[in-house]
N, C-alpha and C positions, 0 to 999 in steps of 0.2 A: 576573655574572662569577665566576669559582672561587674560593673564598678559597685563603689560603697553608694553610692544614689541607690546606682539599682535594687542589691540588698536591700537597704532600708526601707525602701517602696515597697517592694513587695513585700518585707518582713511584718509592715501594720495592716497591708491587704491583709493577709494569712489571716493574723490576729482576729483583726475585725472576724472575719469569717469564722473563724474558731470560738472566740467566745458567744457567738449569736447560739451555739451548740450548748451551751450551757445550762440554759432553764431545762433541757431535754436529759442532759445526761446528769445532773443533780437538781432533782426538782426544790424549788425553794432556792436554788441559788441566785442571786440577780446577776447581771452582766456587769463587767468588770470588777469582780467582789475579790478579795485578799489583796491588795495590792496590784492589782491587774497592769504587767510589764509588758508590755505590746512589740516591743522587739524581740523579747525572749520568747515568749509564745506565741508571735509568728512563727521566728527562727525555727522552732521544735515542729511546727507543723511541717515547714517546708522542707525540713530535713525527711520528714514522713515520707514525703512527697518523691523527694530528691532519690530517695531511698527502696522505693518503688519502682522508679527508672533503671536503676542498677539492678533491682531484686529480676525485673522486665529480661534485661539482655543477661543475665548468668540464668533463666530459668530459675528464680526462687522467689516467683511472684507468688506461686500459694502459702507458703512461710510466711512472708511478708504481710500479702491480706487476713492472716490468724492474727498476727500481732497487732493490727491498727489501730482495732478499739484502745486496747489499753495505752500502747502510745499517745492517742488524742489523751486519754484520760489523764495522762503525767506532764502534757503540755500544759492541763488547765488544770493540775495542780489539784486533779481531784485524785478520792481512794481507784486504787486499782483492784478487783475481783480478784480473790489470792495471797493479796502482798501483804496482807494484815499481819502489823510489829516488822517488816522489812523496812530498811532505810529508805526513806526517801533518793528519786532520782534527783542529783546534783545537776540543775540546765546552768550552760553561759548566759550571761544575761549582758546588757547594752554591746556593745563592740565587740567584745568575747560572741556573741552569737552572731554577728552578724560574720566575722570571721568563719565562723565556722559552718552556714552557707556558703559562702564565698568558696572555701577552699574544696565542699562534697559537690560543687556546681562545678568547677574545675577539674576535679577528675572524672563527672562525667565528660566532660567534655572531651579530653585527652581519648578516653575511650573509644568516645566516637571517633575521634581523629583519627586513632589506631586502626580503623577499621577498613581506612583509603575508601570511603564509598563519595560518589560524588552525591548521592540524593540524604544526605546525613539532617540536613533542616526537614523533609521530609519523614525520615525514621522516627527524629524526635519526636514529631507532630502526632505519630500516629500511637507512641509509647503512652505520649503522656495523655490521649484519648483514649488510652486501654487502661490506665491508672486510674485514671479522672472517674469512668464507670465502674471501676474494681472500689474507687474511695465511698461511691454515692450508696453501693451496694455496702459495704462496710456500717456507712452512718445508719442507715436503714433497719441492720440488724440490732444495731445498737437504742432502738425505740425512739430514732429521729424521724421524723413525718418524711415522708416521700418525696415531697415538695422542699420542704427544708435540705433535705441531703443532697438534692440535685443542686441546689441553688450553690450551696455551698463546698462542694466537692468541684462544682464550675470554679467558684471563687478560686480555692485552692490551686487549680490548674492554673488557673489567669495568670497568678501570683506568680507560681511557678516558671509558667513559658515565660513572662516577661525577663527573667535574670538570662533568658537566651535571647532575647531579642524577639519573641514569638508573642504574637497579640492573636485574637478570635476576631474573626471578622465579622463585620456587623450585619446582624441581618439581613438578608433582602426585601426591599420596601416594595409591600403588599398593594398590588393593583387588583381592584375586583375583577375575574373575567367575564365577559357577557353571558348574559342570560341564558344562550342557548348553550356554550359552552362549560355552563359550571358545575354541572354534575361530570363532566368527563377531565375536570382540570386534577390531576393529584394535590397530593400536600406538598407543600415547600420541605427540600431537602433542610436539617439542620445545619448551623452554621462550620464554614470550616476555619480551619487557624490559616490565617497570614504565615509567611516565612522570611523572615529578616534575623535569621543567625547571627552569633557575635563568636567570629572564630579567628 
C-alpha cells in the first residue's frame, strides 16, 4: 500500500502539474490563485488518474475520458460547463485527501492482486501509458497547447506510477551515429516505465 510520504509526494507533483493548466483553462487566472491547496488539488487530480485505471480494467474508459475535463475543472476550483447555480463539489483537503488516495490506490491494487497474474507490474505499466495518452488527448481538447498537455498528462502519470513504486526510465543518452550511418539510423524508441511494485 503507498505510505503517507508517498501520497504526499505525489499529491504536490499532481498539483504542481495541474495548476501550470490554469492560465489555459481560465484565461486571466494566475497560478496558485484562490487559496491554492496543493494537497487537495493534487489528491483530485490523482483520483482522476486512479480512476482511469479502474475505469481501463471494468471497460469504462470512454465514460471516464467524457468526464475529465470537467473533473480537472473542480480540482481547480474553476466553473464547470453546465453546473451553473449547482453546489459546488465538496474535495477533502490536507490528510482528508491524502487518505483518500491512499485508500482508491488500495483497491486498485487488491484488484490487481485478484487477478493471480504474475506480470501485474507490467499490466499496470501499460494501463497507465493508455491513461496517460487518453489524459494528453483530453487536455488538448480542452484548448491546452499540445505541448503543454503531453508535458503534463506525463507529470500526472509520473505522480501517479510513483504511489506504486513505478518511475519512467530515463532517457537513453544520445550518441551521434557516424556519418555514413545517419540516414539509416531510426529514432530513439520513447521512454519506458521501470518496474519496482509495492505489493
Amino acid at each position: 500500500m503507498p505510505t503517507d510520504h508517498a501520497c504526499q509526494s505525489a499529491a504536490e507533483s499532481a498539483a504542481q502539474a495541474l495548476d501550470s493548466l490554469r492560465p489555459f483553462l481560465q484565461p486571466g487566472s494566475p497560478r496558485g490563485a484562490d487559496g491554492f491547496d496543493d494537497w487537495a488539488t493534487g489528491a483530485a487530480a490523482l483520483l482522476v488518474v486512479l480512476a482511469g485505471l479502474q475505469a481501463d480494467r471494468s471497460g469504462e474508459l470512454t465514460l471516464w475520458h467524457a468526464r475529465m475535463g470537467d473533473q480537472f475543472h473542480e480540482a481547480l476550483g474553476l466553473p464547470v460547463a453546465g453546473a451553473e447555480g449547482l453546489r459546488p463539489v465538496l474535495r477533502s483537503r490536507g490528510w482528508d485527501a491524502l487518505a483518500a488516495v491512499q485508500h482508491k490506490a488500495r483497491e486498485l491494487l487488491t484488484d490487481l492482486a485478484g487477478d493471480g497474474r504474475p506480470d501485474r507490474p507490467v499490466e499496470l505499466s501499460r494501463q497507465l501509458d493508455l491513461v496517460e495518452d487518453a489524459c494528453a488527448g483530453a487536455l488538448r481538447r480542452m484548448a491546452v497547447p499540445p505541448e503543454a498537455a503531453v508535458r503534463c498528462a506525463a507529470a500526472f502519470a509520473e505522480a501517479t506510477g510513483s504511489l506504486f513504486g513505478l518511475h519512467p526510465a530515463p532517457p537513453p543518452r544520445y550518441t551521434p551515429p557516424p556519418p555514413a550511418a545517419a540516414q539509416a539510423t531510426a529514432s530513439p524508441l520513447p521512454p519506458d516505465w521501470t518496474t519496482c511494485i509495492l505489493f
